[in-house]
TORRO-677406 format. One record per residue (C-alpha): residue in three letters; residue number from 1; x negated, z negated, y. Coordinates in pm, 1 decimal, decimal comma. Layout:
N
   resn   resi          X          Z          Y
    ALA    NUM          X          Z          Y
...
END
This chain:
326
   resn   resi          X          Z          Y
    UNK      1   -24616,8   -11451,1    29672,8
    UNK      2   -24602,7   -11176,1    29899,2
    UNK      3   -24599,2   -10811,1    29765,5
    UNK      4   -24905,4   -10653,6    29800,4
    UNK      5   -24981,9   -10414,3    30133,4
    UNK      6   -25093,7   -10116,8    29979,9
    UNK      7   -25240,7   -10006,5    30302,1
    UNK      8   -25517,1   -10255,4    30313,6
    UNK      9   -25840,8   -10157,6    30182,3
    UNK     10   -25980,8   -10486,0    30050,3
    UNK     11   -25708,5   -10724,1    29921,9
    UNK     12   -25799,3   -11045,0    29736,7
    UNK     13   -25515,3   -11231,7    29557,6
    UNK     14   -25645,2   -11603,8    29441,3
    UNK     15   -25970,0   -11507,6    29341,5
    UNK     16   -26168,9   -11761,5    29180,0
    UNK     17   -26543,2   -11760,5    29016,2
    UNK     18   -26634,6   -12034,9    28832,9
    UNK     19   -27007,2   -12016,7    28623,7
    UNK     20   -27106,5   -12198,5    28376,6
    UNK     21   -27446,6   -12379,2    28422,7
    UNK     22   -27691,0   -12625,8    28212,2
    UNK     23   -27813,8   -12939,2    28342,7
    UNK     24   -28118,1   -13155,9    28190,1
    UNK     25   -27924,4   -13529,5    28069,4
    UNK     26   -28207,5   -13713,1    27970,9
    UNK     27   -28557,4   -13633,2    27778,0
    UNK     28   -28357,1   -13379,8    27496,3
    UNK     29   -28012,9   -13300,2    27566,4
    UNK     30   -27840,4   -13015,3    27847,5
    UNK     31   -27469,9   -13092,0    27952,5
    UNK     32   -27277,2   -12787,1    28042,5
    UNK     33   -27124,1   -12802,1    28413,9
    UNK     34   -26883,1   -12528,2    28566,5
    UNK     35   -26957,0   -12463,7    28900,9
    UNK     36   -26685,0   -12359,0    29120,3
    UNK     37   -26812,2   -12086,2    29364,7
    UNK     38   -26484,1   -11925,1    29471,5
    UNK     39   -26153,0   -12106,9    29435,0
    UNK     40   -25910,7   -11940,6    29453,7
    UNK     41   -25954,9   -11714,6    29802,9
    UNK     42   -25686,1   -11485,1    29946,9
    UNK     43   -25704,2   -11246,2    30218,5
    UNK     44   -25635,1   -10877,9    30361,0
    UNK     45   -25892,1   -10620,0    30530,9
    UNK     46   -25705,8   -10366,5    30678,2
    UNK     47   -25901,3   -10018,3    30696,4
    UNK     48   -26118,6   -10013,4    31021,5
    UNK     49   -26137,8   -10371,7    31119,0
    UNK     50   -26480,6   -10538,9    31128,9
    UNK     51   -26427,0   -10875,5    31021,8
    UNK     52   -26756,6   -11158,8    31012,0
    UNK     53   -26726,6   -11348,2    30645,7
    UNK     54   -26966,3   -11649,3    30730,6
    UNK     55   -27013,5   -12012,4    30663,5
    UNK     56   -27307,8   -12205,5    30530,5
    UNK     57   -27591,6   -12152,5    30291,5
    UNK     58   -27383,5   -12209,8    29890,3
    UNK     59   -27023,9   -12172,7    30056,3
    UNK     60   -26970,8   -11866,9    29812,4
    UNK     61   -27009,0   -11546,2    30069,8
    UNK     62   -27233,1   -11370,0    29853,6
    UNK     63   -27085,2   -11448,5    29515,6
    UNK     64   -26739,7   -11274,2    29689,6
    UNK     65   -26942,2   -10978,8    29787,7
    UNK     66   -27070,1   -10916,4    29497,2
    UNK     67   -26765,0   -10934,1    29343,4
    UNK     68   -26618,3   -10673,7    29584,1
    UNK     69   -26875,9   -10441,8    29462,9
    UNK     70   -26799,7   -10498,7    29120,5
    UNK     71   -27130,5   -10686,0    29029,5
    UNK     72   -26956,3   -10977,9    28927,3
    UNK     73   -26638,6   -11016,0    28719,8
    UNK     74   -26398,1   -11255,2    28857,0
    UNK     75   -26260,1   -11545,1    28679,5
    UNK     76   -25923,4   -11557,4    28802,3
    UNK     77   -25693,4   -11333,4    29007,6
    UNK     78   -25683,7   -11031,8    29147,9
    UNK     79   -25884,5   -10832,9    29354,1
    UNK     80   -25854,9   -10471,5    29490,4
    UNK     81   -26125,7   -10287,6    29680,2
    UNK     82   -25960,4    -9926,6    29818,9
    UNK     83   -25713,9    -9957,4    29556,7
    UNK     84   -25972,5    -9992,2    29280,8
    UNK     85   -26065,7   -10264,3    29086,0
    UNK     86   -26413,4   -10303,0    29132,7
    UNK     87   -26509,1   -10444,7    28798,9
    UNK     88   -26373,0   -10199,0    28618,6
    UNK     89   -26424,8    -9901,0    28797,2
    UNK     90   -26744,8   -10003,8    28959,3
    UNK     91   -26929,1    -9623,4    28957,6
    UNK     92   -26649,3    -9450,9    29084,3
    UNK     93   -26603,3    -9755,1    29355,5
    UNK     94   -26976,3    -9717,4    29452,3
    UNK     95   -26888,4    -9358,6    29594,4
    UNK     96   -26661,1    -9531,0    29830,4
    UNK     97   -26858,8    -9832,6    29972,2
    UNK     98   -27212,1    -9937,2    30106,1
    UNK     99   -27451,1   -10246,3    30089,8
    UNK    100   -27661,8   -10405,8    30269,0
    UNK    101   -27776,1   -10715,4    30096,2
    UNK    102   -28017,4   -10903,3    30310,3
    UNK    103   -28322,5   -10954,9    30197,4
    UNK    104   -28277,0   -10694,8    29876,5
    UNK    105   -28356,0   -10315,0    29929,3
    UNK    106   -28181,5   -10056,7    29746,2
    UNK    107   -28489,5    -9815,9    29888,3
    UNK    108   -28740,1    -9713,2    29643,6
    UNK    109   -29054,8    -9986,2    29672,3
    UNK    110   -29331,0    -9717,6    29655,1
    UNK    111   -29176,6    -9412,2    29820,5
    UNK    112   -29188,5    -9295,8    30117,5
    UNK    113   -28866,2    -9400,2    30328,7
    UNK    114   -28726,4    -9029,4    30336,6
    UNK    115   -28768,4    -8927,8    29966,0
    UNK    116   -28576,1    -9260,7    29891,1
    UNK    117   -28341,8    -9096,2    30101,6
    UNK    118   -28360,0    -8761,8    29956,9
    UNK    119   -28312,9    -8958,7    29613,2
    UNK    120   -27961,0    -9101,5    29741,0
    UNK    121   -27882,6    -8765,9    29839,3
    UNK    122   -27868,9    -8654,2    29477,1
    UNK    123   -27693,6    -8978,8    29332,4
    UNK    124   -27411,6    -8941,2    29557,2
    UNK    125   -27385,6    -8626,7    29506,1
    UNK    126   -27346,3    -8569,7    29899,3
    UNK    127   -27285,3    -8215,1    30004,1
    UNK    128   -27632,6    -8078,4    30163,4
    UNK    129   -27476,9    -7987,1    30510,8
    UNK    130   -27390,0    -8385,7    30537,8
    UNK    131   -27605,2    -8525,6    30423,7
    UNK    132   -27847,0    -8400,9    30693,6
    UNK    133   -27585,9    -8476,7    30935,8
    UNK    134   -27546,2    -8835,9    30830,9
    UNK    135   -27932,0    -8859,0    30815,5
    UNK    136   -28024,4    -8752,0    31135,5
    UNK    137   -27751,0    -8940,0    31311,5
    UNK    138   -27912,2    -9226,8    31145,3
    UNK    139   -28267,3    -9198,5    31196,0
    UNK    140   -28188,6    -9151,6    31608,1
    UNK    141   -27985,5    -9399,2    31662,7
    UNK    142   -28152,3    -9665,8    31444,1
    UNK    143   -28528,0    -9525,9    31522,9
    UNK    144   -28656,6    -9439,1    31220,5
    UNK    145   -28840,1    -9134,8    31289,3
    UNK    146   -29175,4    -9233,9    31282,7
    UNK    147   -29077,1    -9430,9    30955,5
    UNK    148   -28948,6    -9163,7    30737,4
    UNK    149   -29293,3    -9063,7    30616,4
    UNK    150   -29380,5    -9450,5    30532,9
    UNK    151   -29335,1    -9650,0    30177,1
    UNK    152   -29082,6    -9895,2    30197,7
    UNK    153   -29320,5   -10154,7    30057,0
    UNK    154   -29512,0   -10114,9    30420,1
    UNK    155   -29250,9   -10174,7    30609,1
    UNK    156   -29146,1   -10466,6    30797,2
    UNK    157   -28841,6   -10683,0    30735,9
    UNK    158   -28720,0   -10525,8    31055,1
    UNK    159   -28793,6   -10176,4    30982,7
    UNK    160   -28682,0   -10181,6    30648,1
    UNK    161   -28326,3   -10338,8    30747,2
    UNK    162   -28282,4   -10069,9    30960,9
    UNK    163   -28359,7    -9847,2    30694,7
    UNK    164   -28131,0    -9980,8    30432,3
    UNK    165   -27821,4    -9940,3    30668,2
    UNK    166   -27942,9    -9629,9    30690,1
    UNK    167   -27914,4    -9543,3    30318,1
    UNK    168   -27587,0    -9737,5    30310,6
    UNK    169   -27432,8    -9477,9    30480,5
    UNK    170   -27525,4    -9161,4    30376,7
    UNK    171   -27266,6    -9115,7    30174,4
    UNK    172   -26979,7    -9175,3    30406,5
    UNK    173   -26837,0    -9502,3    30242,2
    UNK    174   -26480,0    -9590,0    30386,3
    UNK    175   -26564,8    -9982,6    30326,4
    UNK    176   -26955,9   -10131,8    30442,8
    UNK    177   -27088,2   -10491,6    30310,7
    UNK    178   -27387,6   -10659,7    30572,4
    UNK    179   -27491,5   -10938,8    30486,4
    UNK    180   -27736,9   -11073,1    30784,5
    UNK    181   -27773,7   -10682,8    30879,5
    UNK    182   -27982,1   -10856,8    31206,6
    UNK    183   -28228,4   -11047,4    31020,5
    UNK    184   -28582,0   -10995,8    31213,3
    UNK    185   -28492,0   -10762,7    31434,2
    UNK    186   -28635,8   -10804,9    31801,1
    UNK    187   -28397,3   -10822,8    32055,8
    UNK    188   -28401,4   -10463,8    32164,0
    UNK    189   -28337,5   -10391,1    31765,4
    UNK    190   -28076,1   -10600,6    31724,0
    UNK    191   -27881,3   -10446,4    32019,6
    UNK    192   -27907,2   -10095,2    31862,5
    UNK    193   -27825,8   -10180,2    31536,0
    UNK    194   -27471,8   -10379,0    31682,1
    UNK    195   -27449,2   -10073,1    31890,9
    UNK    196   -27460,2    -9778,8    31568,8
    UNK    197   -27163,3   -10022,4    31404,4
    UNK    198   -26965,1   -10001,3    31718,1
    UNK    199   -27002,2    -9626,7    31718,7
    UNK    200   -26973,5    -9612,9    31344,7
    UNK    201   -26686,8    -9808,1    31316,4
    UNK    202   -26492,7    -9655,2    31636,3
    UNK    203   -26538,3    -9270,6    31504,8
    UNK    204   -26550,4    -9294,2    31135,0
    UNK    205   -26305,1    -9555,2    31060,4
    UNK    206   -26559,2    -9746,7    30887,9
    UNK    207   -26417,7   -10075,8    30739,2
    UNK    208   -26720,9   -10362,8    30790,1
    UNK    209   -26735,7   -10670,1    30647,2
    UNK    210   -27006,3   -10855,6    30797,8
    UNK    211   -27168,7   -11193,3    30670,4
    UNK    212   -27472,1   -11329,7    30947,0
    UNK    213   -27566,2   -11651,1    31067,0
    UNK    214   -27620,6   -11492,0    31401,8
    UNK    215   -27288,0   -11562,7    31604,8
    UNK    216   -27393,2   -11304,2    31820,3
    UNK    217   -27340,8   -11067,0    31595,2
    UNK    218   -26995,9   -11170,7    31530,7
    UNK    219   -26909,5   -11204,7    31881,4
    UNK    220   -27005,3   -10826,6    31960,0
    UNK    221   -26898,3   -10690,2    31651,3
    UNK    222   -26564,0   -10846,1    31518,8
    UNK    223   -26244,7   -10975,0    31661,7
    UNK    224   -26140,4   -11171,6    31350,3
    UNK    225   -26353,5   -11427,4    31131,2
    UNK    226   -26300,0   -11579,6    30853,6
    UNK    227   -26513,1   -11946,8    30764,1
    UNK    228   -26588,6   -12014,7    30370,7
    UNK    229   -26712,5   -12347,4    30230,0
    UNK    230   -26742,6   -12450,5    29920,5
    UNK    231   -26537,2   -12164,3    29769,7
    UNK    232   -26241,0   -12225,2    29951,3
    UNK    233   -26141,9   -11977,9    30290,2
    UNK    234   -26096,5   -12237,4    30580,6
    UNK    235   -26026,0   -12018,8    30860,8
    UNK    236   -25916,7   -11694,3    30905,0
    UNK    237   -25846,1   -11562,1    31251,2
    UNK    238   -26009,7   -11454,4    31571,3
    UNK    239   -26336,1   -11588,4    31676,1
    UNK    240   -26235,7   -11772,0    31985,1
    UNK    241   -25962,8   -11991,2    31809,6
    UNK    242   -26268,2   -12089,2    31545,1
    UNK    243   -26456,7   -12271,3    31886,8
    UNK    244   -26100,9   -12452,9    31974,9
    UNK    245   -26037,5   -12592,9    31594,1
    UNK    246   -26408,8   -12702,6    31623,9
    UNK    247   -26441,9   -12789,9    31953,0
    UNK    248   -26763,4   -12642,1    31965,0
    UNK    249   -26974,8   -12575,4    32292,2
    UNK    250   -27187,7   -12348,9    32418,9
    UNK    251   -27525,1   -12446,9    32638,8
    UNK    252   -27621,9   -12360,8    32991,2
    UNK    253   -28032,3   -12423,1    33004,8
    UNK    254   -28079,0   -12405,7    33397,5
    UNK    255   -28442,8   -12412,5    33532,9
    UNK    256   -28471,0   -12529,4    33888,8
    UNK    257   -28737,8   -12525,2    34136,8
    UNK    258   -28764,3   -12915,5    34136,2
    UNK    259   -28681,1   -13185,6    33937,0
    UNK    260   -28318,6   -13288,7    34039,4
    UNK    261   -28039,8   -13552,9    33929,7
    UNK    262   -27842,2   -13444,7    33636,4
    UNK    263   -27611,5   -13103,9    33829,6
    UNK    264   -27259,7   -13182,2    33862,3
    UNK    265   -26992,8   -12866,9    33904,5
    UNK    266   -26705,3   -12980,0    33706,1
    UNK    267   -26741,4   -12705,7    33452,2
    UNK    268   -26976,7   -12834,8    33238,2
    UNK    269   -27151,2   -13193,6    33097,5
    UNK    270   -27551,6   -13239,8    33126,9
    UNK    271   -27659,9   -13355,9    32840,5
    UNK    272   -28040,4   -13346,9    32860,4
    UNK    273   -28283,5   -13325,1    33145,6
    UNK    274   -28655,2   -13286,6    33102,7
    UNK    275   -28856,4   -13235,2    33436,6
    UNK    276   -28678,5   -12909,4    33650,0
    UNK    277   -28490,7   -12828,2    33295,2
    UNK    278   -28126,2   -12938,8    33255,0
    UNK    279   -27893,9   -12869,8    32957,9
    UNK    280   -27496,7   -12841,3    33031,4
    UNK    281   -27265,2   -12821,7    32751,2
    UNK    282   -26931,1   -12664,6    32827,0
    UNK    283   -26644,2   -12529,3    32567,2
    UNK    284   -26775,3   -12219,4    32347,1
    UNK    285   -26383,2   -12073,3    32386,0
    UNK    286   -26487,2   -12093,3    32817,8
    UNK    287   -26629,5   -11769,7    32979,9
    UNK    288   -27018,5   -11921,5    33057,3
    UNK    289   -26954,0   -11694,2    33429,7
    UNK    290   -26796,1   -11949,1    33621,4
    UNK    291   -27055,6   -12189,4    33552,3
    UNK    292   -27340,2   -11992,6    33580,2
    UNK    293   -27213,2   -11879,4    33913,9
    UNK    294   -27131,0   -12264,5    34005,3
    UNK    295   -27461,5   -12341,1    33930,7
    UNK    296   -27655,4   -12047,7    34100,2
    UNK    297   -27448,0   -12104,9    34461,1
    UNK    298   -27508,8   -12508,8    34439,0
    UNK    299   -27870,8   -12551,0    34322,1
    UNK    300   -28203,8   -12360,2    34352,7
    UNK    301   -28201,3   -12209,5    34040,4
    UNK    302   -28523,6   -12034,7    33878,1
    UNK    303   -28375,1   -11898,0    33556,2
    UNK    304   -28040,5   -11951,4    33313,2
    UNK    305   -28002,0   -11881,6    32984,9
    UNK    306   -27692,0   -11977,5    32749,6
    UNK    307   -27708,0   -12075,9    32380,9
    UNK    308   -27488,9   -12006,2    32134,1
    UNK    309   -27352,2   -12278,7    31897,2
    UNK    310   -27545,8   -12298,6    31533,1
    UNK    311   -27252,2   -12184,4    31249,1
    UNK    312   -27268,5   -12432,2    31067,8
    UNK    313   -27268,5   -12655,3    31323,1
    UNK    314   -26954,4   -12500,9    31445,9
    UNK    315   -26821,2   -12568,0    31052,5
    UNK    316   -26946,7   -12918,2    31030,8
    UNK    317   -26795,4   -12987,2    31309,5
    UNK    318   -26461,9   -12780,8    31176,6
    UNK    319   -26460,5   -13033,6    30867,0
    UNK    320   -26526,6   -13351,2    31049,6
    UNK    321   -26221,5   -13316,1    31285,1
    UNK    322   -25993,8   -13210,0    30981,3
    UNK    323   -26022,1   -12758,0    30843,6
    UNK    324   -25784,4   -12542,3    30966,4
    UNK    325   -25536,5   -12416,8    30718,0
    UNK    326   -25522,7   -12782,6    30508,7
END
């Protein structure tokens, strides 16, 4: 095995996490299963890369998070997070990263949104000067202004993701976990939140590790994926080489004025037609532009929009042509 890099910031040496969980076998006896979650994953985050961590519902994303922020212990191996080992040194490794978790505040229920702020302030211990910096950077640029005066438990799923990436940051933490940071946010949302990580990331350095099942997210936020199913890492490179071991593709939904034969450019295969709707499938690694403008100059066109593939399509279909990396 390679020598560790000590430059990289998260470094995972054949981590594994195996629980231990009781099943009913028959009317009055358990049998005790182990249930591998992680087995035996290896990889390197260099400090300022935003890298997507995805794959389906179970594959073992969030038990690795939490192991990164020393929630869980693992089972085997070795794992490093800033050169600390997050289980045991989790307090002093909390000053140096931040969470999102989905659907799990770390904001105060019943407070207002800017006293659990104020509250964060305290536990970090973040100098007073910067901490209104960080906050009002935040609460611009993620519009929270009219919030800041509301209890979190009035909040909307929306509004209160926005929030927590707020609080994730106050404390300038070198490394950030998201997990679905995107998650019912309307579309004018979503592209402010994607844009506060680019600016994050490009002047502070920030090191993201991103888990969503939105490949939009991925696509505008990180040059290098890595797929995980069933506790195993399956892919690990940039997003664009994912589509070719898949195969995946991308769809073109063109509405015309009429109802035409299926369109024909070359580019792309129809593979549904319903009235003046058509569906054309081309390669998700293909720039949708030359289509699009195949499409516009040949036909009379109405509207076009393009669909990204499902994830775990994209990983089914991974699996069922043979994983990358077996």
């Amino acid at each position: 095995m390679d020598m560790p890099d000590t430059t990289d910031v998260i470094e995972l040496d054949g981590v594994e996490k195996v629980f231990d969980v009781r099943r009913r076998a028959g009317r009055m006896r358990r049998e005790k299963h182990r249930v591998r979650a992680v087995d035996g994953i290896s990889f390197r985050v260099a400090p300022g890369e935003m890298v997507g961590y995805i794959g389906p519902n179970g594959a073992g994303k969030s038990t690795t998070i939490k192991m990164l922020t020393g929630i869980l212990t693992p089972s085997a191996g070795r794992l490093r997070v800033a050169g600390i080992d997050p289980a045991r040194e989790r307090t002093r490794l909390a000053r140096r990263i931040g969470v999102v978790f989905g659907q799990r505040t770390t904001l105060w229920w019943d407070l207002p949104l800017r006293d659990s702020y104020r509250l964060m302030h305290r536990m970090y211990r973040v100098p007073d000067r910067r901490f209104r910096e960080n906050l009002d950077r935040c609460v611009e640029l993620l519009d929270l202004a009219e919030l800041l005066e509301v209890p979190v438990r009035q909040l909307s799923l929306g509004q209160r993701m926005r929030g927590d990436i707020a609080a994730a940051l106050l404390h300038d933490p070198e490394v950030l976990y998201l997990d679905e940071p995107t998650i019912g946010l309307d579309v004018v949302s979503k592209a402010k939140v994607r844009g506060f990580l680019r600016d994050l990331n490009a002047e502070a350095g920030t090191t993201v590790l991103l888990t969503t099942h939105d490949l939009t997210d991925i696509e505008q936020l990180c040059r290098r994926v890595m797929v995980i199913d069933h506790g195993r890492l399956m892919y690990d490179g940039e997003l664009g080489g994912l589509h070719g071991v898949a195969e995946s593709e991308r769809t073109l939904v063109v509405d015309l004025a009429r109802e035409m034969p299926p369109l024909t450019t070359g580019l792309a295969r129809t593979v549904r037609v319903e009235g003046p709707r058509q569906w054309l499938a081309f390669p998700a690694s293909q720039s949708a532009a030359p289509l699009v403008a195949a499409v516009a100059e040949k036909y009379p066109v109405v509207d076009l929009s393009v669909r990204e593939p499902d994830i775990e399509a994209v990983i089914a279909k991974m699996y069922a042509e043979g994983p990358a990396g077996e």
